[in-house]
C-alpha positions in Angstrom: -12.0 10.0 -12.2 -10.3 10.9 -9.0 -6.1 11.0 -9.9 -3.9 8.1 -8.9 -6.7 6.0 -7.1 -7.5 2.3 -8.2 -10.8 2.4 -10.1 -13.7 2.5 -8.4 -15.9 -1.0 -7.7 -18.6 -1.7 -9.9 -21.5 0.2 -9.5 -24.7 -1.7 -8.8 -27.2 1.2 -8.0 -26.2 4.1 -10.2 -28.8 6.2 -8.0 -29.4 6.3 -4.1 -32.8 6.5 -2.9 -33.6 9.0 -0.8 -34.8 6.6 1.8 -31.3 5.1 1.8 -29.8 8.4 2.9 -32.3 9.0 5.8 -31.4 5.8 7.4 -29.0 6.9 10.4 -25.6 4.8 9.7 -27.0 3.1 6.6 -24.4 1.2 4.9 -24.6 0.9 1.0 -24.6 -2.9 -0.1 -22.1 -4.1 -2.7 -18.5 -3.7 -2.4 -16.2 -1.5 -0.4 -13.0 -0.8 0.1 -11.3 0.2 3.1 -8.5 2.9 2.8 -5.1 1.7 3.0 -2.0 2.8 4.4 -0.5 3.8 1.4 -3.5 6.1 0.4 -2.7 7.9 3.8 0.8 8.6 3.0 0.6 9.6 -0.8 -2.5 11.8 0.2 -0.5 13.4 3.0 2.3 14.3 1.3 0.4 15.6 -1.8 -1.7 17.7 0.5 1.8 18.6 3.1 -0.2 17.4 5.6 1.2 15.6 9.1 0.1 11.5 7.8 -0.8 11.3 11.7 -3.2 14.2 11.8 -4.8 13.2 8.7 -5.2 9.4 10.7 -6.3 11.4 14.5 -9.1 12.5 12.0 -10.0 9.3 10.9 -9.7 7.9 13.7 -12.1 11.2 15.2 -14.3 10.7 12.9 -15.4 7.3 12.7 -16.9 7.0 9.9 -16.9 3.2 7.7 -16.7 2.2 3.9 -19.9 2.3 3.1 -21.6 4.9 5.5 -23.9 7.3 4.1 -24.7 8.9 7.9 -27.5 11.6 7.9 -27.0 14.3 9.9 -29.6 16.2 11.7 -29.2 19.3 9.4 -30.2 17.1 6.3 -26.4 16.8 5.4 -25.0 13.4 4.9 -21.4 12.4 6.0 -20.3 9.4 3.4 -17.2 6.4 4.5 -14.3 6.5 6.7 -13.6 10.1 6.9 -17.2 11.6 7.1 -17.0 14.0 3.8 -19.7 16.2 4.4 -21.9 16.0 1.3 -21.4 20.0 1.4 -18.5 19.9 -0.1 -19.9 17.3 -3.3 -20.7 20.3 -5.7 -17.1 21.9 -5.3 -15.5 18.1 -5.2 -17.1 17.5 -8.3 -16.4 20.3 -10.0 -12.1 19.6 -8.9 -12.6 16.0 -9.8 -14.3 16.1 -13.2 -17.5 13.9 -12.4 -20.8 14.0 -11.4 -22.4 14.5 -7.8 -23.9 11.3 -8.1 -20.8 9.3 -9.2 -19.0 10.9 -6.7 -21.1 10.4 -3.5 -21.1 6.7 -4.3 -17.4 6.8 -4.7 -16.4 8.6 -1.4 -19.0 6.2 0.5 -17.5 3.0 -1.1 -14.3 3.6 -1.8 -12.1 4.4 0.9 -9.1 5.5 -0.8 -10.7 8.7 -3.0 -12.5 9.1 0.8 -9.1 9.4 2.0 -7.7 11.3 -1.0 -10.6 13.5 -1.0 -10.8 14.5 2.7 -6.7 15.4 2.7 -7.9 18.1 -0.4 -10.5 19.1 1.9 -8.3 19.4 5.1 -5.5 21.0 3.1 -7.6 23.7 2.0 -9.1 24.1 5.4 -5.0 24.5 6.7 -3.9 27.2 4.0 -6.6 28.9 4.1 -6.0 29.3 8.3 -2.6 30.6 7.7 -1.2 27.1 7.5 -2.1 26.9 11.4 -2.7 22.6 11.4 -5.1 22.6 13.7 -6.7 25.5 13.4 -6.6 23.6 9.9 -8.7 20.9 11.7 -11.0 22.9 13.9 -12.7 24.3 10.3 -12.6 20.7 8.9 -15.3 20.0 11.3 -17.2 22.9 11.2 -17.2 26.6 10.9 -19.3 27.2 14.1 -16.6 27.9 16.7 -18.4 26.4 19.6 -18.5 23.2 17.8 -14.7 23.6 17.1 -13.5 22.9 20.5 -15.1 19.5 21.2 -13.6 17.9 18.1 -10.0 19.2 18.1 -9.3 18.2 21.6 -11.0 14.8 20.3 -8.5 14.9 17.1 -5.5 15.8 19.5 -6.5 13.2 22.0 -5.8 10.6 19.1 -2.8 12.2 17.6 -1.6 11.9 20.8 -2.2 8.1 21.1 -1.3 7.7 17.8 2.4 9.5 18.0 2.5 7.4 21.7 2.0 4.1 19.7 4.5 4.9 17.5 7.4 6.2 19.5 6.4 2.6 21.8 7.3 0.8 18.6 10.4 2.6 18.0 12.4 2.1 21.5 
């Protein structure tokens, strides 16, 4: 059970096909949650991580309750922040459960996305010498020439983000 989260929706297919995962964008039927403002902010500050930087990924990312998204290396990125399904054997093994259980959960539930992707990115930042986006570049990927790309597409919407914010405080 992943700590602090609301529990998880009713599971109504205990096991994904494999068919289901090849579909490009496929979204899983049954419910979903979206992730919530508060699940930002409580997973930011457990993982000391900017709450805005952890959204500019989010909002990089693109991802959707529900997404199981195939990539063309036979990975699959699950919900709103696109966890890798990589990382499911070491998430697993932090979160107590099973790969299974927990691939349905961070597809479906977008809180434990949330609270899962700030573990991930707060790894990814200590283990860069606390450099935040150097943090971000190695959320992405390792391969440097696909670093690039993404955190000037993550700073582009921190940017807007921090904009929109100090608009709504003059």
């Amino acid at each position: 059970m992943l700590p602090d989260l609301p529990p998880s929706p009713p599971d109504q297919r205990p096991e994904l096909s494999l068919s289901l995962e090849l579909k490009r964008n496929n979204i899983v039927s049954g419910p979903r949650s979206l992730p919530t403002l508060q699940c930002f902010v409580r997973e930011a500050d457990r993982q000391r991580i900017d709450p805005y930087v952890l959204l500019a990924v989010l909002k990089t990312e693109g991802g959707r309750a529900g997404e199981f998204a195939l990539n063309r290396n036979g990975t699959v990125d699950l919900g709103p922040m696109s966890i890798n399904s990589v990382w499911l054997p070491t998430l697993a093994k932090h979160y107590r459960t099973t790969e299974p259980e927990l691939r349905h959960r961070l597809a479906t539930d977008g809180c434990a996305n949330v609270a899962a992707a700030a573990l991930i990115l707060g790894r990814k930042i200590a283990a860069s010498s606390n450099n935040v986006w150097e943090g971000v570049a190695n959320y992405h990927s390792s391969n440097l020439a696909k670093q690039g790309p993404y955190l000037m597409r993550v700073h582009a919407s921190f940017s807007r983000i921090v904009a929109n914010v100090s608009a709504r405080m003059r």
